[in-house]
N, CA and C atoms as a LAMMPS dump frame, in Angstrom:
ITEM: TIMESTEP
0
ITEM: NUMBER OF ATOMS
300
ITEM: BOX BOUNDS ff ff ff
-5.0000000000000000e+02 5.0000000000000000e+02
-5.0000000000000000e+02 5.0000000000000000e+02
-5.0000000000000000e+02 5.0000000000000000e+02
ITEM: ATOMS id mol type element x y z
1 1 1 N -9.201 41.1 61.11
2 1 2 C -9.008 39.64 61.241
3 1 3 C -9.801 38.92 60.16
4 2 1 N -11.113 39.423 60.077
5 2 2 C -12.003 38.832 59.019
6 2 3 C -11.573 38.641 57.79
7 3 1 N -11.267 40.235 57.5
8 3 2 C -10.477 40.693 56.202
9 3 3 C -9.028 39.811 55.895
10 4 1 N -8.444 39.725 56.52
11 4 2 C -7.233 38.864 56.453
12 4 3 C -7.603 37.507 56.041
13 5 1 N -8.502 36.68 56.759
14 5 2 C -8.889 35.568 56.515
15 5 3 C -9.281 35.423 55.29
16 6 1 N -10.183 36.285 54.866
17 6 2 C -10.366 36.681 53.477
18 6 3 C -9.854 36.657 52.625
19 7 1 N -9.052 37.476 52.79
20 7 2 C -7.629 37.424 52.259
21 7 3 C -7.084 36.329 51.748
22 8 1 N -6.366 35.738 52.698
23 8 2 C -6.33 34.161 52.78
24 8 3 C -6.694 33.17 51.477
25 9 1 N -8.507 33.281 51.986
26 9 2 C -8.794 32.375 51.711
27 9 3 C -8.535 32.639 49.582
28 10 1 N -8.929 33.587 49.562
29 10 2 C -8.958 34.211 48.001
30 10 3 C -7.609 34.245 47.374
31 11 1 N -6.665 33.958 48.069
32 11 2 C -5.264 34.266 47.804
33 11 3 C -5.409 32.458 47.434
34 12 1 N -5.625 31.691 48.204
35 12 2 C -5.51 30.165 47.867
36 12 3 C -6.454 29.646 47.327
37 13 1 N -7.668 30.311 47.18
38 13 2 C -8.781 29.947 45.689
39 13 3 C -7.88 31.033 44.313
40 14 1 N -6.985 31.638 44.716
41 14 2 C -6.578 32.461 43.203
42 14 3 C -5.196 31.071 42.9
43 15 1 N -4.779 30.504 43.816
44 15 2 C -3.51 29.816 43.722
45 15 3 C -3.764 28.741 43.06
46 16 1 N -5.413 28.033 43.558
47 16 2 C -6.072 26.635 43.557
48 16 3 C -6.282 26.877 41.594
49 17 1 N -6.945 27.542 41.713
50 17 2 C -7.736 28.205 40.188
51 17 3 C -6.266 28.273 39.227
52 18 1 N -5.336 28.977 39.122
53 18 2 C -3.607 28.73 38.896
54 18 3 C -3.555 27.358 38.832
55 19 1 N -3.44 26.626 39.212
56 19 2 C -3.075 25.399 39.728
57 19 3 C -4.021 24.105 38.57
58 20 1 N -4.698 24.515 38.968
59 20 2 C -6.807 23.538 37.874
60 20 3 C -6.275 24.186 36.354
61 21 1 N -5.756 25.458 35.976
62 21 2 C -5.647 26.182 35.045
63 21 3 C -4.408 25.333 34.242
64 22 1 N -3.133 25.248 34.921
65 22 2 C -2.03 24.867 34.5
66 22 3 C -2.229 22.987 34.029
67 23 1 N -2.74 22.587 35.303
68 23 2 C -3.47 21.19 34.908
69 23 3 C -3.665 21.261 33.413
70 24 1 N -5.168 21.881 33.671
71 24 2 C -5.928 22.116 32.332
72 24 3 C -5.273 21.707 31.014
73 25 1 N -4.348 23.155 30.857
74 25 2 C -3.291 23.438 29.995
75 25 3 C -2.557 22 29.306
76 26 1 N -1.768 21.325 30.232
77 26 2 C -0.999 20.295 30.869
78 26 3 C -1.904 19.754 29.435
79 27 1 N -3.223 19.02 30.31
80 27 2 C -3.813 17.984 29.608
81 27 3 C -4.513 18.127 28.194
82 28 1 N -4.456 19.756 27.733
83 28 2 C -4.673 19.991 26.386
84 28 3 C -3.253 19.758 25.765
85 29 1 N -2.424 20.066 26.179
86 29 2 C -0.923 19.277 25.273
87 29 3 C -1.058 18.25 25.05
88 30 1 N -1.564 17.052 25.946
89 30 2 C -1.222 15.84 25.75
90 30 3 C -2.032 15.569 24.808
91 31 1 N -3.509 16.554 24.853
92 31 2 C -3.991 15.521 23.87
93 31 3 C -4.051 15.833 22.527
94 32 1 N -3.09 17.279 22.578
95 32 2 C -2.759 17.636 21.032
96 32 3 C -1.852 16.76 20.632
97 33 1 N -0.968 16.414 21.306
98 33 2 C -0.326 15.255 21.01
99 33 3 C -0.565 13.907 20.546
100 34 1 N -1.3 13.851 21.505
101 34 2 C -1.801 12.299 21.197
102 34 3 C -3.021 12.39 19.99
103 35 1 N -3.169 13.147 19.659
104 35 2 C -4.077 13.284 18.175
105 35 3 C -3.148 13.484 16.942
106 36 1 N -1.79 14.561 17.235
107 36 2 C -0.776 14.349 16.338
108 36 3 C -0.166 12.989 15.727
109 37 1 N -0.131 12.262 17.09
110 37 2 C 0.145 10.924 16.875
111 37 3 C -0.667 10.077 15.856
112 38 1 N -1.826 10.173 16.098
113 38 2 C -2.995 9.521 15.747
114 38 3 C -3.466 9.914 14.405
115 39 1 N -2.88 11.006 14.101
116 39 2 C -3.175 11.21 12.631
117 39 3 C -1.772 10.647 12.186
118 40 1 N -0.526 10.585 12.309
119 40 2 C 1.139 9.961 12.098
120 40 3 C 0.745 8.165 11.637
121 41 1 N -0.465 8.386 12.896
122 41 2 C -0.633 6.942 12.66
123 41 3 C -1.664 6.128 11.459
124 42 1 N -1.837 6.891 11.389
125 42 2 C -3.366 6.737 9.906
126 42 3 C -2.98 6.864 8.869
127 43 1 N -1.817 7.995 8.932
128 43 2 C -0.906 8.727 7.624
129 43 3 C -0.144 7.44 7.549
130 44 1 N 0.391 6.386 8.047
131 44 2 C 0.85 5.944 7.807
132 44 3 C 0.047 4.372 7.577
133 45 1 N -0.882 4.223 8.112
134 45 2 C -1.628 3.39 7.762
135 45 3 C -2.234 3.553 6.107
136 46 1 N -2.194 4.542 5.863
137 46 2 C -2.667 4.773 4.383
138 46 3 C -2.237 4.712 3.765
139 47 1 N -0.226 4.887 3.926
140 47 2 C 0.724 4.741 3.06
141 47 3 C 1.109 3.374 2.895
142 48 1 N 0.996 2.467 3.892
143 48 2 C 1.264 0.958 3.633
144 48 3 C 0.047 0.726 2.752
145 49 1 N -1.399 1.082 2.953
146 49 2 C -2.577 0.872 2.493
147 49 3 C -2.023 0.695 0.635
148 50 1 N -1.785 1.991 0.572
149 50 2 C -1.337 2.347 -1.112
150 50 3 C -0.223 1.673 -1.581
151 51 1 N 0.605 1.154 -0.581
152 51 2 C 1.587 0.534 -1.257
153 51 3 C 1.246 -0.91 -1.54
154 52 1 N 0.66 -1.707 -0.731
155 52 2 C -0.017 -2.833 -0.49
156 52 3 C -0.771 -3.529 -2.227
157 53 1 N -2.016 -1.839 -2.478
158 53 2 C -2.303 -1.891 -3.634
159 53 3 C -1.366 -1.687 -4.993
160 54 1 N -0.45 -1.084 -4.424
161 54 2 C 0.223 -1.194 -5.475
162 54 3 C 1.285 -2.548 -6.032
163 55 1 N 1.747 -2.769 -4.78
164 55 2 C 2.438 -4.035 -4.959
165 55 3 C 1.056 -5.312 -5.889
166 56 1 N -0.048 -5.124 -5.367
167 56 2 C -0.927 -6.24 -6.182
168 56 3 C -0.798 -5.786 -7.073
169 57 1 N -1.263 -4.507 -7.469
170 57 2 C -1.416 -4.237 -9.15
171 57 3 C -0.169 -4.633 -10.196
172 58 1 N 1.085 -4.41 -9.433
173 58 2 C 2.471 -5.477 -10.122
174 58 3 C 2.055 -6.358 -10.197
175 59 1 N 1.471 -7.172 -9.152
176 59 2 C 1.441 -8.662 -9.409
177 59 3 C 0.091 -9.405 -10.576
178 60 1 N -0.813 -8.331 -10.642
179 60 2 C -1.557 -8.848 -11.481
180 60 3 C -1.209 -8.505 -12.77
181 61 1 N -0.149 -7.097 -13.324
182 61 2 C 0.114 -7.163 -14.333
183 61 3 C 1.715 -8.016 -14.947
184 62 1 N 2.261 -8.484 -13.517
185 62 2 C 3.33 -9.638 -14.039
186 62 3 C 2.957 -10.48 -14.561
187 63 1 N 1.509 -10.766 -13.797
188 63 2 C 0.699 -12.271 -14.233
189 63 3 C -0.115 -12.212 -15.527
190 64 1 N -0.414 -10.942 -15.828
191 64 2 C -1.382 -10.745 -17.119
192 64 3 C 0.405 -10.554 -18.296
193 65 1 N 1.236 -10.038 -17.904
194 65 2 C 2.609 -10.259 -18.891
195 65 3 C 3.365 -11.827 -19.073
196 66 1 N 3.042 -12.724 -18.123
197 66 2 C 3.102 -14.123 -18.02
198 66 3 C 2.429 -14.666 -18.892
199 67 1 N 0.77 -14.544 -18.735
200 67 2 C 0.259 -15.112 -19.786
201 67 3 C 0.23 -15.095 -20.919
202 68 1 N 0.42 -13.681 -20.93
203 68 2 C 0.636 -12.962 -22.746
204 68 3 C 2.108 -13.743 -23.339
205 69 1 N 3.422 -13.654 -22.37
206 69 2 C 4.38 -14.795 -22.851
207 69 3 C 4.096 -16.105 -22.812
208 70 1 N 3.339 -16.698 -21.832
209 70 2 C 3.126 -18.146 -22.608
210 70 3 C 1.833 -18.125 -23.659
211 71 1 N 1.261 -17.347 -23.834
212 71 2 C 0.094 -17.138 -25.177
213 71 3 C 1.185 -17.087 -26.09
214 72 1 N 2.134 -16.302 -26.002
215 72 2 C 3.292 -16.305 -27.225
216 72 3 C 4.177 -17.103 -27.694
217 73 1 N 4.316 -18.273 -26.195
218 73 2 C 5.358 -18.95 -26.448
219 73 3 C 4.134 -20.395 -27.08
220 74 1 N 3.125 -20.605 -26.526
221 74 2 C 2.443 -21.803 -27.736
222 74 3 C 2.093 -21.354 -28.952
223 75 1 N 2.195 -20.289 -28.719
224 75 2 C 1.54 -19.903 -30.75
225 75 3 C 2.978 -20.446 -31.253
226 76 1 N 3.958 -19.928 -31.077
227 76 2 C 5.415 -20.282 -31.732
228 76 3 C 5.374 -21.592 -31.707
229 77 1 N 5.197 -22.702 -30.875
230 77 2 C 5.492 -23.911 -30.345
231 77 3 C 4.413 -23.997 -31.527
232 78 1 N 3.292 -24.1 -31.69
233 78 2 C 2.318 -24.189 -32.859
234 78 3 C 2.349 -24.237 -34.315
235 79 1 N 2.813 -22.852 -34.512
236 79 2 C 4.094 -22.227 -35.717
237 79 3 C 5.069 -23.524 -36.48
238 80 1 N 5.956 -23.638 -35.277
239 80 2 C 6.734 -24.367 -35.132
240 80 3 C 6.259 -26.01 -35.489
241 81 1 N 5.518 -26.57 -35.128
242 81 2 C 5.009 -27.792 -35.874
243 81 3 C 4.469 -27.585 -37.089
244 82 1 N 3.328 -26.431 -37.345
245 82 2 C 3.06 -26.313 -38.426
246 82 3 C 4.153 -26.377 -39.914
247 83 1 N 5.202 -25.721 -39.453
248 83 2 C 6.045 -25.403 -40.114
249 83 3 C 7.428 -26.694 -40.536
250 84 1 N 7.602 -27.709 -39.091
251 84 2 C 7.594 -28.87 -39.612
252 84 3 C 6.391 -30.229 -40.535
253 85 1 N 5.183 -30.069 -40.262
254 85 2 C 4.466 -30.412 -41.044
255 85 3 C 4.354 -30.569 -42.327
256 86 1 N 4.637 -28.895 -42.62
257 86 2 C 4.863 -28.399 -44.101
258 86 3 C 6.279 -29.091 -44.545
259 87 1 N 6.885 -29.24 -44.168
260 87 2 C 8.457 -29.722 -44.44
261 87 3 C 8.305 -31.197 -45.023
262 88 1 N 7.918 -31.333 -43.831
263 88 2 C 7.688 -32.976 -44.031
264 88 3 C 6.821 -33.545 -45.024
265 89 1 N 6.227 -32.606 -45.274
266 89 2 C 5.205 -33.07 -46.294
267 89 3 C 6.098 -32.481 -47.911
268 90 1 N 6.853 -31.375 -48.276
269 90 2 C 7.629 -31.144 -49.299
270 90 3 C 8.444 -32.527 -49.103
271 91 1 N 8.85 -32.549 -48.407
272 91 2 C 10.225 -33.896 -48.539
273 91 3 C 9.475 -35.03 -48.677
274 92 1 N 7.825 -35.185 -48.743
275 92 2 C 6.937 -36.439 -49.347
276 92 3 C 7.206 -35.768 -50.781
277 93 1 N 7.102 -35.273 -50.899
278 93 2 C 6.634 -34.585 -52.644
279 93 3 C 7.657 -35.104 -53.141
280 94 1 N 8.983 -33.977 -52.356
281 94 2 C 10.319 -34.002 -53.436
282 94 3 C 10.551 -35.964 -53.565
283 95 1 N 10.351 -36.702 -52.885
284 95 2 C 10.557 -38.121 -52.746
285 95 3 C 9.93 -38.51 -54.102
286 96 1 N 8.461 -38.129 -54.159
287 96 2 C 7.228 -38.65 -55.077
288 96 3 C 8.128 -38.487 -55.971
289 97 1 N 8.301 -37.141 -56.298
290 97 2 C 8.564 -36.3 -57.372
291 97 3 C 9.833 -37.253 -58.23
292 98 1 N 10.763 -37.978 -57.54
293 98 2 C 12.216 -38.42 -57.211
294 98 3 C 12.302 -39.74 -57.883
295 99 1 N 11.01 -40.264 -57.611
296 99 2 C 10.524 -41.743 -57.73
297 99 3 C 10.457 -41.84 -58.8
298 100 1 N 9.407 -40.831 -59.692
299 100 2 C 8.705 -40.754 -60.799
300 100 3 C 9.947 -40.956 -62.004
């Protein structure tokens, strides 16, 4: 009778222990998971991160290619008067010159 009880009881501490074990198990998946996730999620936080920088670095070298075209476009605009200046000043001459 003892023995049986025994029995018993070791048969449902071997079932209980089975049971705590499979749990266990259970809750190491989840949290391989949920760390899989969690790195998915960083990996991807890092990839917006890099793109983010990259999109600025366009924008500061659109803006440094902006300036360099309007640095280019007043030198011409500059040029460009100079070069009427000079004109205007031959067509004083050729006038002088005309008079004489």
């Amino acid at each position: 009778e003892k023995a049986k009880e025994n029995e018993a009881a070791a048969k449902a501490a071997s079932e209980d222990a089975g049971a705590q074990e499979n749990t266990a198990i259970e809750l190491e998946t989840e949290a391989k998971s949920s760390e899989e996730v969690a790195k998915e999620s960083e990996a991807t936080a890092i990839s917006e991160e890099n793109q983010a920088k990259s999109a600025e670095e366009q924008a500061v070298e659109s803006e440094e290619a902006a300036a360099k075209g309007e640095a280019a476009a007043l030198a011409a605009e500059e040029q460009a008067r100079s070069d009427e200046q000079a004109s205007l000043e031959k067509a004083e001459v050729a006038k002088a010159d005309e008079a004489k």
